[in-house]
VOPAGU-2260 file (C-alpha; in pm, 1 decimal, decimal comma):
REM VOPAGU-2260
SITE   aa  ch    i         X         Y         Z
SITE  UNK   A    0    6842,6    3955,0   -2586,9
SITE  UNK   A    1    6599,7    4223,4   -2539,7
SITE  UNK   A    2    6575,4    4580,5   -2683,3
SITE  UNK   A    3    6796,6    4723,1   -2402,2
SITE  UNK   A    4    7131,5    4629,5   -2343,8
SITE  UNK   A    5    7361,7    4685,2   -2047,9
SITE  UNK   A    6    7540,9    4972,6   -2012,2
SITE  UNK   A    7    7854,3    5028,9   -2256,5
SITE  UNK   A    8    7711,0    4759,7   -2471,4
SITE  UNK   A    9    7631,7    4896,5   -2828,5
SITE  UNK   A   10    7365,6    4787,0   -3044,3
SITE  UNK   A   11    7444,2    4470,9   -3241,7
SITE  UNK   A   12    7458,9    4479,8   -3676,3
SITE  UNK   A   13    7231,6    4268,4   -3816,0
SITE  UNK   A   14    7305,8    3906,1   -3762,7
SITE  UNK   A   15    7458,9    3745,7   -4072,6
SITE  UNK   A   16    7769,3    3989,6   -4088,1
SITE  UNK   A   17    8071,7    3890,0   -3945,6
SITE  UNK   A   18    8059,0    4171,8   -3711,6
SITE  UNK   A   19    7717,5    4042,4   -3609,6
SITE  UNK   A   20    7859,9    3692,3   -3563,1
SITE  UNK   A   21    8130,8    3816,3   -3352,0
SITE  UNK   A   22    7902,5    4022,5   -3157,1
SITE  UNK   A   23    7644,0    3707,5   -3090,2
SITE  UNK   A   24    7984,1    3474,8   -2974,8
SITE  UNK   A   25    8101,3    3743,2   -2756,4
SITE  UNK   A   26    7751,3    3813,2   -2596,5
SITE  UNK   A   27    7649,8    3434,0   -2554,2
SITE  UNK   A   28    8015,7    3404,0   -2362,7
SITE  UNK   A   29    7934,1    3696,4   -2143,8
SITE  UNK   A   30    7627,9    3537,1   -2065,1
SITE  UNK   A   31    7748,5    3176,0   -1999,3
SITE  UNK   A   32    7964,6    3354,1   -1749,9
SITE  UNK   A   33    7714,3    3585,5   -1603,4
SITE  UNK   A   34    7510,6    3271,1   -1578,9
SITE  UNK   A   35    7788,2    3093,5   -1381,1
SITE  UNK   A   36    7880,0    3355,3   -1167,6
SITE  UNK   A   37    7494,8    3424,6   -1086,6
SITE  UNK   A   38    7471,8    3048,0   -1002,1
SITE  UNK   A   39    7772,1    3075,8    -751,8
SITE  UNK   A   40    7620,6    3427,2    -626,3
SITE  UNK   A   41    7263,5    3578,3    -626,3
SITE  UNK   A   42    7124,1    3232,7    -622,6
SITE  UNK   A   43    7372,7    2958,1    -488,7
SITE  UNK   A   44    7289,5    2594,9    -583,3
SITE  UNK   A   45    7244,4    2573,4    -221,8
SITE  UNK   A   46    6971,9    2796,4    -266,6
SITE  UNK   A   47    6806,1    2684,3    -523,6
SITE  UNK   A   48    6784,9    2321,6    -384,8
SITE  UNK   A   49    6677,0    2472,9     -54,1
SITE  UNK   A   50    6383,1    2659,4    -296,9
SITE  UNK   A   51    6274,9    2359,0    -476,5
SITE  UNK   A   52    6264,0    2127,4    -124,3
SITE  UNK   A   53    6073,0    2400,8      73,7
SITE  UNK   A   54    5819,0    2466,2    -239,5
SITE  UNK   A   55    5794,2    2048,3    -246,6
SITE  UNK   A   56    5729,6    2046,9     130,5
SITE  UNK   A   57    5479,0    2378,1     104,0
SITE  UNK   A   58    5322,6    2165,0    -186,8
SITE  UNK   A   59    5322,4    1825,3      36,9
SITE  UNK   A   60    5155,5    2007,7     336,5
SITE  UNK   A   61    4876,7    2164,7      89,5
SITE  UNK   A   62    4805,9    1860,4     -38,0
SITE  UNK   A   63    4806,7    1625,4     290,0
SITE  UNK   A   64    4554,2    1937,4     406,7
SITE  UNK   A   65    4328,0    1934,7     112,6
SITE  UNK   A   66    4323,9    1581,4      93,6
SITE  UNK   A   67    4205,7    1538,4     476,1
SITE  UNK   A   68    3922,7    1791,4     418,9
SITE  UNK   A   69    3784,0    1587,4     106,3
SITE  UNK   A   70    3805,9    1299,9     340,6
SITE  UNK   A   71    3625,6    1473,2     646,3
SITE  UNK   A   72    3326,7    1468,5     440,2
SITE  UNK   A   73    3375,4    1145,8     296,1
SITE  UNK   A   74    3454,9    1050,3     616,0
SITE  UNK   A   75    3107,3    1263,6     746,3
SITE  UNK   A   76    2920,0    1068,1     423,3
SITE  UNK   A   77    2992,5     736,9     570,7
SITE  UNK   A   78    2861,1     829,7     915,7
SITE  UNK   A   79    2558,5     989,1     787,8
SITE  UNK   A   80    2501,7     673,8     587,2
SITE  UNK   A   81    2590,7     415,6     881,4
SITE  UNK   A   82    2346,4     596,4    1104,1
SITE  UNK   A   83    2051,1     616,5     879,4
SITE  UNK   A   84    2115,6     215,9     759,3
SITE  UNK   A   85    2113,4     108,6    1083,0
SITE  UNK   A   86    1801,5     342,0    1198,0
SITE  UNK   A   87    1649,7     231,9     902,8
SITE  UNK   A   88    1736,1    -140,8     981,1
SITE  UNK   A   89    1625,2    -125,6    1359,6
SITE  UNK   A   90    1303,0      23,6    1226,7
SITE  UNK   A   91    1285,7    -261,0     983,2
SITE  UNK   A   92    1341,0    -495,7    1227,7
SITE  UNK   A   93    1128,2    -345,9    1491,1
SITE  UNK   A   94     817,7    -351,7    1230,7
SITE  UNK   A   95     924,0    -695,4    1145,6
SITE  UNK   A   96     883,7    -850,7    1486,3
SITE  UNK   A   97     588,6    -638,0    1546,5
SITE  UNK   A   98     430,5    -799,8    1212,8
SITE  UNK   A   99     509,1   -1155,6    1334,9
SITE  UNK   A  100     342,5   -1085,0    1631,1
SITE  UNK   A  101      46,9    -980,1    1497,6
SITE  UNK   A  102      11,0   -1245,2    1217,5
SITE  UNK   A  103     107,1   -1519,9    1510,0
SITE  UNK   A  104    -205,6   -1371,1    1705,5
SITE  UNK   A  105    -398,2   -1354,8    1365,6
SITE  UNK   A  106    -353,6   -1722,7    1353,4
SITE  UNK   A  107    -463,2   -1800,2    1672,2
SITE  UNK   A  108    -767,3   -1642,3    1626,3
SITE  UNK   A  109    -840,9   -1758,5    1327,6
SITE  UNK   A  110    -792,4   -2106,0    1462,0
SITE  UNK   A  111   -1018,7   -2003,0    1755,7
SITE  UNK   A  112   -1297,8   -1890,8    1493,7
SITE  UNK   A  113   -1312,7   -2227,3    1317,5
SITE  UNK   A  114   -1301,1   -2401,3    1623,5
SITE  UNK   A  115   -1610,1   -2224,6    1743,9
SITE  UNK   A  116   -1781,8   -2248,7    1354,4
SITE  UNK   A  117   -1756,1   -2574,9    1364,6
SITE  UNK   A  118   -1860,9   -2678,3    1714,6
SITE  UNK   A  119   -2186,6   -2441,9    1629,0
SITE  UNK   A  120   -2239,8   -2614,3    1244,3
SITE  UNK   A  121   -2237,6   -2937,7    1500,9
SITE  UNK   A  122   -2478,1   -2759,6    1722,3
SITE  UNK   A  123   -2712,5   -2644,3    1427,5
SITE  UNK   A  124   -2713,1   -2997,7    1281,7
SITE  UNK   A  125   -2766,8   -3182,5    1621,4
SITE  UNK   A  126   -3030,0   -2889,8    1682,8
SITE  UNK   A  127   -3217,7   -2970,2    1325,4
SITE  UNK   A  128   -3230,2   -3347,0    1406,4
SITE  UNK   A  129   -3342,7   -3277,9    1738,8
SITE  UNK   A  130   -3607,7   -3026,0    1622,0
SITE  UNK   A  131   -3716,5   -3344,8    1309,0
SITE  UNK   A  132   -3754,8   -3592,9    1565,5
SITE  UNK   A  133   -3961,2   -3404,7    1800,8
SITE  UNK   A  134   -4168,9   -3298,8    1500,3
SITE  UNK   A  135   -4246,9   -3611,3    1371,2
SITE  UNK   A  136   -4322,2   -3753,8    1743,0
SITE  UNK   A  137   -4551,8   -3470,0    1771,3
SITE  UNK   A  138   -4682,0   -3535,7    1413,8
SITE  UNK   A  139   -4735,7   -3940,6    1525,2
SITE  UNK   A  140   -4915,1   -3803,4    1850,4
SITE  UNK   A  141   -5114,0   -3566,6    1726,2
SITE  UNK   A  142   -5271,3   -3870,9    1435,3
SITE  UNK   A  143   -5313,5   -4085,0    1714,1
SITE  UNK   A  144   -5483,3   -3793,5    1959,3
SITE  UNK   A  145   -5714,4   -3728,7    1631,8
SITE  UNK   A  146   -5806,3   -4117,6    1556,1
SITE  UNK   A  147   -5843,7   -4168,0    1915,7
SITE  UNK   A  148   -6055,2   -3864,2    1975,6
SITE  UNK   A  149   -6266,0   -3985,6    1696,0
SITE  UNK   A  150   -6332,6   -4273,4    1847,5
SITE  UNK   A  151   -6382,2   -4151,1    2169,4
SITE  UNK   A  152   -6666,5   -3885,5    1967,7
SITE  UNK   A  153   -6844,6   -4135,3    1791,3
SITE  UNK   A  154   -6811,7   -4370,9    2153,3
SITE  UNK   A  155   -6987,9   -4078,2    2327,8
SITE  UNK   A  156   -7267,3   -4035,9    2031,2
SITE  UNK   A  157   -7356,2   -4370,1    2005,7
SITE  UNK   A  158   -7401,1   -4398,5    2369,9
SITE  UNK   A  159   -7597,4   -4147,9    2395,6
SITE  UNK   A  160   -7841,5   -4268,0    2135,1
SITE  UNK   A  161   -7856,2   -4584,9    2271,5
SITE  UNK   A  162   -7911,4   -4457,9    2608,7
SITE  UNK   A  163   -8204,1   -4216,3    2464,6
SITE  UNK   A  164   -8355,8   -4527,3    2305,4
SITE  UNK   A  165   -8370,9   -4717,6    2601,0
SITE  UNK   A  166   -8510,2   -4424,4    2831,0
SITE  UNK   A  167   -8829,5   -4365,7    2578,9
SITE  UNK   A  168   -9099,7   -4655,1    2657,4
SITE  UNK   A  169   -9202,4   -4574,8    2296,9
SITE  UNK   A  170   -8913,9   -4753,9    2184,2
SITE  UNK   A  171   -8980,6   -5106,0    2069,6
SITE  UNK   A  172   -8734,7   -5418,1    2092,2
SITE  UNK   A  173   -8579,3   -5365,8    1772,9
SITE  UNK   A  174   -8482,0   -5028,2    1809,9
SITE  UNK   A  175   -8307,3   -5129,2    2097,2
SITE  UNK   A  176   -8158,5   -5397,1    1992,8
SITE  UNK   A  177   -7975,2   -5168,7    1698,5
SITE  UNK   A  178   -7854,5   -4938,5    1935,4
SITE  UNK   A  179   -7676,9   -5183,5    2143,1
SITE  UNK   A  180   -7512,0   -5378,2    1866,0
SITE  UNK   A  181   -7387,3   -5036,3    1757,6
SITE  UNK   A  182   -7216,5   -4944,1    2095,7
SITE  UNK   A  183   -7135,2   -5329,6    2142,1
SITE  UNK   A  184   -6926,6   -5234,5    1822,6
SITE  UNK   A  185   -6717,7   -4969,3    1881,3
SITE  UNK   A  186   -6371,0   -4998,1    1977,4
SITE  UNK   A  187   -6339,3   -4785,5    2297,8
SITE  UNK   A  188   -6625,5   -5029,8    2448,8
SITE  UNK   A  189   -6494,7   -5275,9    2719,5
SITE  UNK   A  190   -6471,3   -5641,0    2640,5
SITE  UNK   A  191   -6683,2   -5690,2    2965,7
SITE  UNK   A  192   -6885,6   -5401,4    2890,2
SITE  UNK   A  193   -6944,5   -5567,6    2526,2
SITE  UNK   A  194   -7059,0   -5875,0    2649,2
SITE  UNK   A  195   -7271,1   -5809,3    2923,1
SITE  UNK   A  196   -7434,1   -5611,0    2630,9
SITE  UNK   A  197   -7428,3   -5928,2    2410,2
SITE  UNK   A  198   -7567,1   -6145,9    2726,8
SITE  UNK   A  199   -7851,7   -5894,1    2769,5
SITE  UNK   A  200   -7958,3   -5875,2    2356,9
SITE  UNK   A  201   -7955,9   -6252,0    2402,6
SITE  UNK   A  202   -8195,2   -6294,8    2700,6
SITE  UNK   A  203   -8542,0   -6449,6    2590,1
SITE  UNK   A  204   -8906,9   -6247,7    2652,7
SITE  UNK   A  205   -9015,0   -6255,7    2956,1
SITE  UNK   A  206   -9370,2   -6520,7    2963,5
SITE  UNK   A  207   -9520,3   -6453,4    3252,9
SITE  UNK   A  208   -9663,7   -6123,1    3391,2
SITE  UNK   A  209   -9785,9   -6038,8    3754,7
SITE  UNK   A  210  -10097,0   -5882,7    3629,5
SITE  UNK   A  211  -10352,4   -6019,7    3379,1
SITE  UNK   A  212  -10426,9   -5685,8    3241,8
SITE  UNK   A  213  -10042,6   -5670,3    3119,5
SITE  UNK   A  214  -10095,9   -5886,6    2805,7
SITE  UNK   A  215  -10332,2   -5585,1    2715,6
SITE  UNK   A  216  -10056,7   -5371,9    2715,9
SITE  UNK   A  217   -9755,4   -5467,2    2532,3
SITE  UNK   A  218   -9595,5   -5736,6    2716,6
SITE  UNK   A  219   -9257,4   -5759,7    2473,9
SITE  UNK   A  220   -9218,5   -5418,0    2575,5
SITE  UNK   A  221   -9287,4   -5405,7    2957,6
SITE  UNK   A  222   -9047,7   -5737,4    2959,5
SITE  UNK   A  223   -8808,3   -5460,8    2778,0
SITE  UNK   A  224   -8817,2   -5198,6    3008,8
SITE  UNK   A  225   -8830,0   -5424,6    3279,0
SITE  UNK   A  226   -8500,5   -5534,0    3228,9
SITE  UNK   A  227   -8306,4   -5249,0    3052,3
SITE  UNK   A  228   -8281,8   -5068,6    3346,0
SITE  UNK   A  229   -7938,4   -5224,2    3483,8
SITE  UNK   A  230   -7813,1   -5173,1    3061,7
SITE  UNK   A  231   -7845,1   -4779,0    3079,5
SITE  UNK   A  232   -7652,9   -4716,7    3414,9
SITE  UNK   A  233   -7404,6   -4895,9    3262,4
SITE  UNK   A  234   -7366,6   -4744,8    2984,0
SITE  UNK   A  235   -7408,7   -4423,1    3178,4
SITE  UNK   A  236   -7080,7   -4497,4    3342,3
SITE  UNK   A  237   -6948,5   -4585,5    2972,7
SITE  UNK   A  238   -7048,7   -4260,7    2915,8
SITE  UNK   A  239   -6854,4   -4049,9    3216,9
SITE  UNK   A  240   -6621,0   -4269,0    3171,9
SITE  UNK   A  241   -6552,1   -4178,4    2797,4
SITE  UNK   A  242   -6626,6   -3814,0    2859,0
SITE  UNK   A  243   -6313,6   -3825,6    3176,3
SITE  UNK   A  244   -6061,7   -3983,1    2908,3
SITE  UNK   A  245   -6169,0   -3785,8    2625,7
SITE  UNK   A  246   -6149,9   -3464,5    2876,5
SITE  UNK   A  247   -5831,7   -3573,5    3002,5
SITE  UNK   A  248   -5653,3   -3682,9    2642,2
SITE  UNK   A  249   -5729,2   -3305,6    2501,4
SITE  UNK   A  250   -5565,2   -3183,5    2853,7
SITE  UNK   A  251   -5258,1   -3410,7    2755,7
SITE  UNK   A  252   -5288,2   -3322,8    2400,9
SITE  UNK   A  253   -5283,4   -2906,0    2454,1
SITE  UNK   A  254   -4963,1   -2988,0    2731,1
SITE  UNK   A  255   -4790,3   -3185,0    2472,6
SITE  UNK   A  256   -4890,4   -2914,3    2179,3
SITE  UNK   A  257   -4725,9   -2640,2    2351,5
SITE  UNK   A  258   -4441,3   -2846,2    2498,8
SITE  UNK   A  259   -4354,7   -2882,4    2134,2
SITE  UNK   A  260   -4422,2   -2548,2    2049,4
SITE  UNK   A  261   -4186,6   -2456,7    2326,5
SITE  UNK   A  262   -3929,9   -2674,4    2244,8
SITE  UNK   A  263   -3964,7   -2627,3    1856,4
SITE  UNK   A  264   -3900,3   -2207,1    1912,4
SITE  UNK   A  265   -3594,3   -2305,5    2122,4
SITE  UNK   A  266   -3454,3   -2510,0    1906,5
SITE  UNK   A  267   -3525,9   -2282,4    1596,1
SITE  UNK   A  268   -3413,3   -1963,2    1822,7
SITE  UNK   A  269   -3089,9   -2200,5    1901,5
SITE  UNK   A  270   -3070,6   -2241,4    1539,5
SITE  UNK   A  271   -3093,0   -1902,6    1418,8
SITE  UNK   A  272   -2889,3   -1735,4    1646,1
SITE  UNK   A  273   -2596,7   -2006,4    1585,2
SITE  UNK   A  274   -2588,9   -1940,4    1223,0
SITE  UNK   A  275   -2620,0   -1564,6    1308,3
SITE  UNK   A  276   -2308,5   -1631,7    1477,5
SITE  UNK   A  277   -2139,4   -1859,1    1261,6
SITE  UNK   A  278   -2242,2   -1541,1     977,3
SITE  UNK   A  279   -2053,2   -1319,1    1187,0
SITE  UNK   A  280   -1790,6   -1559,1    1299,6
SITE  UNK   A  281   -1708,0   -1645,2     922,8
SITE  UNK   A  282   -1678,9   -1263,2     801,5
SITE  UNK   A  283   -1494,7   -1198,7    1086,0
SITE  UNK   A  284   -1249,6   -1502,7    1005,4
SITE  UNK   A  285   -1229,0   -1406,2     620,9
SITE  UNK   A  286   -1159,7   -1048,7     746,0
SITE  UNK   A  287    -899,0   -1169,1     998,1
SITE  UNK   A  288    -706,5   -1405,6     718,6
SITE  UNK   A  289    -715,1   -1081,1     477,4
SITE  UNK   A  290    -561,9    -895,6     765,1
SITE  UNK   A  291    -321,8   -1191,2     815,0
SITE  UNK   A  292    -237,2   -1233,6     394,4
SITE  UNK   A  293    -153,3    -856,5     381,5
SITE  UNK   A  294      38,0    -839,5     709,7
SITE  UNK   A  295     228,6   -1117,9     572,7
SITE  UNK   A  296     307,6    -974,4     254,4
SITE  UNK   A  297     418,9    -668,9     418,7
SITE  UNK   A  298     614,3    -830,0     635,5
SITE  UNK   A  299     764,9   -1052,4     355,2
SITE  UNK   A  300     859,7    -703,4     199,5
SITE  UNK   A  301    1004,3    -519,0     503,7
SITE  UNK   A  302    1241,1    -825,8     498,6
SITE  UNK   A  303    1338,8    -783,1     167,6
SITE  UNK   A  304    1442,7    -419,1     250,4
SITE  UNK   A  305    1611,0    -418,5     527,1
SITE  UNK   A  306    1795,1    -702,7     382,3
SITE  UNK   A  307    1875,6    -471,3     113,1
SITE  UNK   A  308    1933,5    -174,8     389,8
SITE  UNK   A  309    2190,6    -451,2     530,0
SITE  UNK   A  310    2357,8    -522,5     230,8
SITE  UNK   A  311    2424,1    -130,9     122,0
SITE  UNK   A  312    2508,8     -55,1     515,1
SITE  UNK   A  313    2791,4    -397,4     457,6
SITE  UNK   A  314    2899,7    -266,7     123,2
SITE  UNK   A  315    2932,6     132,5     244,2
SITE  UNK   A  316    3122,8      -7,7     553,7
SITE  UNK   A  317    3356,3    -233,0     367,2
SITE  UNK   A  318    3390,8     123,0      87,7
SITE  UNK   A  319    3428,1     340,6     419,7
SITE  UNK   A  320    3675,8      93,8     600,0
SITE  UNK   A  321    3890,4       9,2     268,0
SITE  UNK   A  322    3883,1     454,5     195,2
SITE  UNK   A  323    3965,7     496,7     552,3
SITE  UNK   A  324    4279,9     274,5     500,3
SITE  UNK   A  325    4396,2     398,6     247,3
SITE  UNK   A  326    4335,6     774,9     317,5
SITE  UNK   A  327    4544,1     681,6     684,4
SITE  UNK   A  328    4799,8     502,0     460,6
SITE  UNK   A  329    4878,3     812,1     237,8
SITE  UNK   A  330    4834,0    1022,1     557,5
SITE  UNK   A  331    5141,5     846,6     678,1
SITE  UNK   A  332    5332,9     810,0     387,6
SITE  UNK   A  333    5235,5    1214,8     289,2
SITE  UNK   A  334    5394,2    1227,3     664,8
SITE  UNK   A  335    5692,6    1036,5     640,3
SITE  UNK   A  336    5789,5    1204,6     257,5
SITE  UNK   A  337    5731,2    1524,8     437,7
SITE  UNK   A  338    5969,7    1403,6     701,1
SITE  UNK   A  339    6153,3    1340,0     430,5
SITE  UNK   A  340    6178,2    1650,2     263,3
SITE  UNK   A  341    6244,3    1820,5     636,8
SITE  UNK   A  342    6522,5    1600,7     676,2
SITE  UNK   A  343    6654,3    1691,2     366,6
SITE  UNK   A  344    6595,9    2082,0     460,4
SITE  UNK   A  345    6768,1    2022,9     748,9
SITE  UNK   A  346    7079,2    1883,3     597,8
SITE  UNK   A  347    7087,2    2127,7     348,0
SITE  UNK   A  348    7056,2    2440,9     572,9
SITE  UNK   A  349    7310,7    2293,4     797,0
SITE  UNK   A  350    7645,0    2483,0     894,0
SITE  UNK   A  351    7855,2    2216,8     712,9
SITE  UNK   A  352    7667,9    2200,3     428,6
SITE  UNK   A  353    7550,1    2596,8     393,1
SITE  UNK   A  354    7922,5    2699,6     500,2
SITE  UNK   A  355    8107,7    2449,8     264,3
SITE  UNK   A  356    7841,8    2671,7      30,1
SITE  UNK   A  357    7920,6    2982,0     127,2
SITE  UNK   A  358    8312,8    2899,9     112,2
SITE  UNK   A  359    8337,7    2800,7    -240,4
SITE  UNK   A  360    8059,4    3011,0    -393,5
SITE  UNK   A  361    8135,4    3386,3    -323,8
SITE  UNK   A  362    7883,0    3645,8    -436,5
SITE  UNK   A  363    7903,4    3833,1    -768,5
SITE  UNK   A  364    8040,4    4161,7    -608,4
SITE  UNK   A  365    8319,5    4012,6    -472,4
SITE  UNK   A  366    8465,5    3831,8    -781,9
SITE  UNK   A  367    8720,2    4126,8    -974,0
SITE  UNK   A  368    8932,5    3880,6   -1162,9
SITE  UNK   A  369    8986,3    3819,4   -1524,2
SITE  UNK   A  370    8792,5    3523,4   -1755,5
SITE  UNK   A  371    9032,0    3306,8   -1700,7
SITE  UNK   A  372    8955,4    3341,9   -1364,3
SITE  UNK   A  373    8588,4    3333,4   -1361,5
SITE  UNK   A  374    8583,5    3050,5   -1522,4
SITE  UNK   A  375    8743,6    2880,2   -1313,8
SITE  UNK   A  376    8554,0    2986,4   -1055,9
SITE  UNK   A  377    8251,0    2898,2   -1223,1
SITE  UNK   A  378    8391,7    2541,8   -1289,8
SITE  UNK   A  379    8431,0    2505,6    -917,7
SITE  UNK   A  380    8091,5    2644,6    -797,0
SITE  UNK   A  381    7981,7    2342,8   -1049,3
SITE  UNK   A  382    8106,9    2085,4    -923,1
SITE  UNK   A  383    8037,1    2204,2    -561,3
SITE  UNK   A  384    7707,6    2226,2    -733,8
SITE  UNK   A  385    7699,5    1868,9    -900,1
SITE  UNK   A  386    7827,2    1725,6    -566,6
SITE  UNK   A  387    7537,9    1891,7    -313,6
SITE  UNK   A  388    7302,7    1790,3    -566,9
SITE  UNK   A  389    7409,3    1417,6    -603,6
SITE  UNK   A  390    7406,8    1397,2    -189,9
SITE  UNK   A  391    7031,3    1524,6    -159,2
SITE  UNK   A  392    6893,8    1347,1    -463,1
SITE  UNK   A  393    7096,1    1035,7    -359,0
SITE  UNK   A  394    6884,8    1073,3      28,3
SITE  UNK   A  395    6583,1    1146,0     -97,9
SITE  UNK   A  396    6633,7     825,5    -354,8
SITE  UNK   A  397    6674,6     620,6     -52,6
SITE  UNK   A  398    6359,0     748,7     111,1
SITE  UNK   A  399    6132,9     690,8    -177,3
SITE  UNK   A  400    6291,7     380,2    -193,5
SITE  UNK   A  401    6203,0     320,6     186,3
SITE  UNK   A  402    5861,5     471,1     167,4
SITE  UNK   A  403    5805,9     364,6    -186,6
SITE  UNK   A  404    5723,3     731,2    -257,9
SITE  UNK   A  405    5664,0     813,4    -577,9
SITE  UNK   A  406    5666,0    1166,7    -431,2
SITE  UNK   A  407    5975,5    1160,3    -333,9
SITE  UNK   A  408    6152,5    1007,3    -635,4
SITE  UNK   A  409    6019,3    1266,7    -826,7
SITE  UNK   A  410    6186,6    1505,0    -604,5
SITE  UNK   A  411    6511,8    1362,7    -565,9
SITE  UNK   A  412    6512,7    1352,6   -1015,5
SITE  UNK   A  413    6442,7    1688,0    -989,8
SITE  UNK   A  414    6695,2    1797,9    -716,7
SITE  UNK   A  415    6921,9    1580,1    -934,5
SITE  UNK   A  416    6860,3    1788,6   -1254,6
SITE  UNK   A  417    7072,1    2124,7   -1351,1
SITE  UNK   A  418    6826,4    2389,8   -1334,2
SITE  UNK   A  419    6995,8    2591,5   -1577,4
SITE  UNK   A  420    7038,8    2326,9   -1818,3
SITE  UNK   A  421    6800,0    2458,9   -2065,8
SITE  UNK   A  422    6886,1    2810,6   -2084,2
SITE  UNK   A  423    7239,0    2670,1   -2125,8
SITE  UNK   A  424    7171,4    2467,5   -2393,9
SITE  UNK   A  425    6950,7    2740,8   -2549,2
SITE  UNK   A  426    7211,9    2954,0   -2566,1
SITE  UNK   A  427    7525,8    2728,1   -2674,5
SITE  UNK   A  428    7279,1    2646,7   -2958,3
SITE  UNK   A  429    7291,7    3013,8   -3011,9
SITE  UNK   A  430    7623,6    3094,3   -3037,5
SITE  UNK   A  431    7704,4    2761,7   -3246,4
SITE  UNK   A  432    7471,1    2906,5   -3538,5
């Protein structure tokens, strides 16, 4: 009760006299009914209702407002996310069609390389057994320019000897003979040439001689040189005749040396520069399918992440859509409890309701009657009270009902509930000890 009392109220004994229990009866009585009275003056159940629904709708409103700015920037979140996904997706997808391009145009040139490796590697080999054929055709040419020019050589030498035997009158018969059988022998001789030689070795000495003083000198070898006469100009014209093919086969043999030499460098400069190139084209293909490998990988990556840039942009959307929803959903039903509540407010503070109030619950200052009195008053006021209270909690029961507001069957349990209850109690449990 405090150290101060009203004034004309003396201090209490101690409690556990019968004075004292008097005095704590008498006090908790005068309380009940200040407590009653107070109810039906300074603050009217009207009132007090009309407090608790405009500190619920105050409450309401703060919330609805605190709970839209958390979801501006949940709502700012998603946007921020949605734009950079989708950037980041559109760049994904721009470097992946980019990548395909490139490793499409790898390809083709790669196929273009081989193409061209291979048709030279055919080139090269065609080239090699082009440039083996010609050499052994040269080779075979060249044995039979030497045997032939041999022949032609010893053709020329032994016609000249025999020719120089058969110009000196020293030269006896057998000499002769010898040197004829030799050219008669070789190869590059004539048939007809061989055997007008033969015919002419054959021919028997001549017996007769215009002059008697002949047998004095040498007639075997005046017949001889006689008759050899027509056997030298031929083989004079063996001779030039050997010396023009011989002349002319070295001629044809130096044109066909450096026709081959000609067509030997081409073909080796063919060669050469088509494995230079097929080099070049083959480091240039290896390079170009590295390129290709590693543009594929990348690519193979970029699809994995925007794949996974699509799935977190589908997920956050779905979060962002489902929050949205549901943020709109307690918007409204934050709205329609606040309605609610207004409603409520509306009824209360109305001239039926406030008057009906105002009737039956007169102020403190005007009340000047006895206890029994007061009481009686205060027994009205309650009810009045109990009745108000039932009507609002009973409405705003039917809109949490309607709503399915938990907020509002909260308040209509507490606008149902005695607000001096406890105190009440508190002090009946007082005065009963």
């Amino acid at each position: 009760l405090g150290n101060s009392l009203p004034s004309g109220w003396s201090r209490a004994p101690l409690l556990g006299t019968p004075s004292a229990m008097k005095f704590v009866v008498r006090s908790g009585a005068a309380l009940l009914g200040l407590l009653g009275v107070a109810e039906c003056a300074a603050v009217t159940p009207i009132a007090k209702v009309l407090e608790l629904m405009k500190e619920m709708e105050a409450k309401g409103v703060a919330e609805k407002e605190a709970e839209a700015v958390r979801f501006s920037a949940f709502d700012q979140w998603c946007s921020d996310q949605k734009r950079i996904k989708t950037e980041e997706i559109a760049e994904g997808t721009e470097k992946i069609e980019m990548l395909a391009a490139k490793i499409e145009k790898a390809a083709a040139e790669i196929a273009s390389l081989t193409d061209r490796i291979e048709e030279l590697d055919e080139d090269v080999g065609r080239w090699e057994k082009d440039t083996k054929a010609a050499t052994e055709v040269r080779e075979k040419e060249a044995a039979d320019y030497m045997a032939t020019s041999v022949d032609f050589g010893e053709s020329l030498d032994a016609l000249d000897g025999a020719i120089l035997v058969l110009k000196k009158k020293s030269a006896n018969l057998p000499q002769a003979q010898e040197a004829l059988l030799q050219v008669s022998s070789l190869k590059m001789v004539p048939e007809s040439s061989k055997k007008a030689l033969l015919a002419f070795l054959q021919q028997p000495a001549v017996e007769e001689m215009p002059d008697s003083q002949l047998f004095n000198e040498a007639p075997e070898a005046y017949g001889y040189e006689f008759q050899s006469g027509g056997v030298v100009d031929m083989l004079e014209k063996l001779k030039d005749q050997f010396s023009k093919q011989k002349y002319d086969m070295d001629a044809e043999e130096l044109k066909a040396k450096h026709a081959f030499e000609q067509m030997a460098q081409q073909l080796a400069d063919n060669i050469e520069n088509a494995k230079h190139e097929i080099s070049k084209k083959t480091a240039l293909r290896a390079q170009t399918q590295e390129a290709k490998a590693d543009m594929e990988g990348e690519k193979a990556q970029t699809e994995a992440d925007r794949a996974e840039d699509q799935k977190y942009l589908d997920e956050t959307t779905a979060l962002c859509t489902q929050k949205t929803e549901d943020f709109n959903s307690r918007q409204k039903l934050r709205s329609e409890e606040l309605d609610a509540i207004r409603q409520a407010i509306d009824i209360i503070s109305s001239n039926a309701v406030s008057g009906s109030g105002e009737k039956h619950l007169p102020q403190l200052l005007q009340v000047r009657k006895g206890a029994a009195s007061l009481a009686q008053l205060r027994s009205g006021a309650q009810a009045e009270q109990i009745l108000i209270q039932s009507k609002v909690a009973g409405f705003l029961a039917d809109q949490a009902k309607r709503y399915s507001s938990r907020v509002l069957l909260l308040a209509s349990q507490r606008v149902a509930a005695d607000p001096f209850v406890k105190v009440k109690k508190m002090i009946k449990d007082l005065i009963s000890q």
